[in-house]
N, C-alpha and C positions, 0 to 999 in steps of 0.2 A: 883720268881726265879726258875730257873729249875737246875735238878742237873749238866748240862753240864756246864750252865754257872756259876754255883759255882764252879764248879774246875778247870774252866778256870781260876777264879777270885781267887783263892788261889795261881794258880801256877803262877799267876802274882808278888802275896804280897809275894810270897818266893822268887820269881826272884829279887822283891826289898830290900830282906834284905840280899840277897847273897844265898840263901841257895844252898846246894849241887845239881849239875846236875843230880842227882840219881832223890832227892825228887821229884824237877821242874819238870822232866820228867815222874814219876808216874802219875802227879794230868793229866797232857794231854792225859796220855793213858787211864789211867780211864775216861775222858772226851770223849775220841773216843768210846770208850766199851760203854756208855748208850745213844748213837746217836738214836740207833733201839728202847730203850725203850717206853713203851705207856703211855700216860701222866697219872697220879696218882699215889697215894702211891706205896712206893717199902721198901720193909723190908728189913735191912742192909745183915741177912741171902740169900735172894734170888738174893741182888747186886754183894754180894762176890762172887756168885758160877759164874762172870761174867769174862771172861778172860782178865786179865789186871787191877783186883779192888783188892787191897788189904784192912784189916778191919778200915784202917782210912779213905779210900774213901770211903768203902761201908756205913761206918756210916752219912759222907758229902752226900753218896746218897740219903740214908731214907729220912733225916733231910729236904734235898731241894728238894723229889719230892710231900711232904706235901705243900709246897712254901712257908713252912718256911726258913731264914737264917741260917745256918749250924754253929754251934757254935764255930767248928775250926775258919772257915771263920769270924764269928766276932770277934771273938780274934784277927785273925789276925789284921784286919779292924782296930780296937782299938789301938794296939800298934801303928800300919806306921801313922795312923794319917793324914790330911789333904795333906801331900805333895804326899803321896801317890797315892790320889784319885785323886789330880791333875795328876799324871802320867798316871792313868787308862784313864783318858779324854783325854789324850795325843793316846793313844793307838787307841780310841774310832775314833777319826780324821783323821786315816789311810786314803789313799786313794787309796795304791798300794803298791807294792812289788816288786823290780827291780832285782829278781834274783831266779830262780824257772829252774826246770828241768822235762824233758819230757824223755817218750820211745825212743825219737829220741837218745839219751844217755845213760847216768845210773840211767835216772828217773824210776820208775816201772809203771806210766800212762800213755796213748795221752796226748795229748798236750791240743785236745775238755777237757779233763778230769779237765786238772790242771786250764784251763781259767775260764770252769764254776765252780768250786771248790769255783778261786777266787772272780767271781762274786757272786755267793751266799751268798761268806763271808761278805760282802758289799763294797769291792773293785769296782772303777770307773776304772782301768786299773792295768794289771800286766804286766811284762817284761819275755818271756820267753827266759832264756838263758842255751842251752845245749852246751856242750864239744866243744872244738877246736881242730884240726885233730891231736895234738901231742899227746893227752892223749889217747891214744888209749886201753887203761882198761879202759875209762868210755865212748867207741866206737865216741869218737871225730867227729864230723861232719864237713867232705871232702867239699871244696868251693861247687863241684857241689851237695851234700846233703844240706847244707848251700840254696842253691838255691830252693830244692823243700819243702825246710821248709817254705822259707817266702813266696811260692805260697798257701800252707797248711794251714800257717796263716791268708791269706788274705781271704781263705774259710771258716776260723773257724769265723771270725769277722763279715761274710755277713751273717751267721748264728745267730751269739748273736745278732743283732743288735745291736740299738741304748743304752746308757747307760753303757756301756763295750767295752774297745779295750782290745786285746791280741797284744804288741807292738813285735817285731822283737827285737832281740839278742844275742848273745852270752856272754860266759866265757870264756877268750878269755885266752891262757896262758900267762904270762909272761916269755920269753925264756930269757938264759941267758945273750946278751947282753941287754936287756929291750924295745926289740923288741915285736910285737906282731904277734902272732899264726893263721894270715889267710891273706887272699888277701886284699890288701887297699880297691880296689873297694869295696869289698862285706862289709868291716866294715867302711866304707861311707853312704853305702845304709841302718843300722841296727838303729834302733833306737837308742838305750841303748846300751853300752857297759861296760859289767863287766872286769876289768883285775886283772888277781891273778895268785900264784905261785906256783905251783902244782910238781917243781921239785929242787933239790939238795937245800932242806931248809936250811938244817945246815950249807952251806957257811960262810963263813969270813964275818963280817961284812961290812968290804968295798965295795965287791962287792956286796954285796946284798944290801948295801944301793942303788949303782950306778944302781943298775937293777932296782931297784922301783921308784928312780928319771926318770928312760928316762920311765918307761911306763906313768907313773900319768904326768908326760910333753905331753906327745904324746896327741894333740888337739882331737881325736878319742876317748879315756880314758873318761869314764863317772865316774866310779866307783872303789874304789881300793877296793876287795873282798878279805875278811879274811885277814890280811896282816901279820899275824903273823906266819899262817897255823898251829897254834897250836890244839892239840889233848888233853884235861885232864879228859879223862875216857876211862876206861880200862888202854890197857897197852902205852897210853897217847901215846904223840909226844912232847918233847918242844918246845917254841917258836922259831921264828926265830930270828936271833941280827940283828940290822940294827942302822940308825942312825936317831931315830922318829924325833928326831927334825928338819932336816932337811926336811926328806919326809912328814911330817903333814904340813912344811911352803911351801914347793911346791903343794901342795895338795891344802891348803887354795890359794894359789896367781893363780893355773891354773882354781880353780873352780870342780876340781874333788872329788866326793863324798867317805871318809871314810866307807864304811859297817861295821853297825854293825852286825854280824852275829848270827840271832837266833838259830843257832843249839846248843842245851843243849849240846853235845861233844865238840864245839867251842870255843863258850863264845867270840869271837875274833873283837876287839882287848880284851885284860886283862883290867881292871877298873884304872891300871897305867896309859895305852897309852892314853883309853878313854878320861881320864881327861886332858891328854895331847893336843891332837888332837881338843879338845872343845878349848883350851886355844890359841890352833894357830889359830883359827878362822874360821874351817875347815866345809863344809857341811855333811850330814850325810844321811848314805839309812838302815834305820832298813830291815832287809831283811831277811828272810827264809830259803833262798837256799834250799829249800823246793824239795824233789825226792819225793811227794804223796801227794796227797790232804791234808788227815790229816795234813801232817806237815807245812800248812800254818798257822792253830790257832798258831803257837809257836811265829808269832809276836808281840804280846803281849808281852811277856819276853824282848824284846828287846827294846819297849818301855818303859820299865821299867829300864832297865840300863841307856837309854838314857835321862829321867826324873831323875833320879841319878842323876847325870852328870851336870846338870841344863841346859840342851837343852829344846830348847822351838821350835814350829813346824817349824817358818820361816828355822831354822837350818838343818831340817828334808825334804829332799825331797821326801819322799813317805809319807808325808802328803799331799802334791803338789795336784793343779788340773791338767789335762795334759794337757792344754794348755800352762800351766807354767813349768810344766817339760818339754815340745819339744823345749819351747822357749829355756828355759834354753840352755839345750844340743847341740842343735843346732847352737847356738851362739857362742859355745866353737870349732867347726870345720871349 
């Protein structure tokens, strides 16, 4: 065991017992701080002085660059007990991630950066999806920028070859009447389409129910992303009101996938709707929304909610192979 991947495997077993998105989020950034380290002993002293390790990672460092078990780490292991470990194997089965951002946006890499990020991770396909022309603070991408992304893609693919697609996408907004944020054509021609709501959250619930019913209807609609657009760190956001029960049953009968969103600021949906949205019969895209490489290890955590939950992979379309996610998607347009 090395130290990265024991602190990956910690901030999985605190993601499955709820813990606070402070903790969850420490053990990851300690996990990105000892990427560069050289393989042998590391003394808890010399892991601290590491930007991003605080003395409970640094001591999870020592302990696991020996390749012994880290005894947080067993502790943890001990309590969550078997259903856990089934989650981890849940996690372990990924095979993609339908919602990731690039430079083209408010990401901070290329687009080459975040594809092969994903493929190293052991990803068979990732969905890159940057802004739609409305969000124009996160530089929204205009039909015709739209356009020389997915020529950019088809460069980045003939590059990775075989073993790796980088699929075409966006995030697409949900406008207020539940309309969607670019040209038909162009989101006809996208693989993957994320739709989510990026404006006037705090709406009446009526209407925000009606706006998330016509997009997750809209045959186009792969994904509903974040649906709650809640914020709970720092100085937070609350969630949005709507009417779950309705849009989880529209969601399940059109085939459009629930996100669960791995950002430790997200958590979204809340472990209420989760449970909800399982119960409607709903598919499911563990996903990242990842702006850095780094922040693609965070699907993990969302695995881990999603095993909560009692999802099991069929449920989970970024377990999918992509010939089973094209089919899928395609068959819904």
């Amino acid at each position: 065991m090395t130290p990265d991947e024991a602190l990956r495997r910690i901030a999985f077993l605190l993601e499955w017992r709820g813990a606070s998105p402070y903790r969850v989020r420490a053990f990851h950034t300690a996990a990105d701080a000892v990427r560069g380290l050289e393989p042998g002993p590391v003394d808890a002293g010399r892991a601290g002085r590491l930007r991003g390790v605080g003395p409970v990672t640094a001591e999870v460092i020592a302990q696991a660059s020996t390749g012994a078990v880290p005894r947080y780490l067993a502790r943890l292991e001990a309590e969550a007990g078997p259903d856990a470990r089934a989650g981890w194997d849940l996690a372990a089965a990924s095979t993609g991630d339908c919602h990731l951002h690039s430079d083209w946006s408010d990401g901070g890499s290329p687009l080459e950066d975040m594809a092969e990020a994903a493929r190293d991770l052991g990803h068979r396909w990732a969905v890159l999806t940057d802004h739609s022309p409305r969000l124009t603070i996160a530089h929204g991408l205009s039909p015709d920028r739209l356009r020389s992304q997915l020529e950019a893609v088809a460069r980045v693919n003939s590059r990775l070859g075989p073993g790796f697609r980088l699929l075409t996408g966006i995030e697409c907004d949900i406008l207020d009447d539940g309309s969607l944020d670019q040209e038909d054509d162009l989101l006809g021609r996208l693989d993957v389409v994320v739709a989510s709501v990026h404006s006037k959250l705090r709406s009446e619930p009526g209407p925000m129910t009606a706006r998330l019913l016509a997009a997750v209807r809209d045959p186009r609609v792969d994904v509903l992303g974040h649906c709650t657009g809640r914020i709970i760190t720092g100085r937070g956001r609350p969630q949005s009101r709507f009417d779950a029960e309705a849009v989880f049953a529209a969601c399940a009968e059109s085939g459009t996938a629930v996100e669960i969103n791995c950002r430790p600021e997200r958590r979204d949906p809340p472990d209420d709707l989760l449970l909800r949205a399982a119960d409607a019969g709903c598919l499911f895209a563990v996903d990242t929304d990842a702006h850095a490489p780094e922040q693609l290890h965070w699907q993990s955590t969302g695995y881990a909610r999603a095993a909560r939950s009692g999802l099991g992979a069929d449920r989970l379309i970024t377990t999918w192979p992509l010939g089973r996610l094209l089919e899928g998607r395609s068959g819904r347009r």
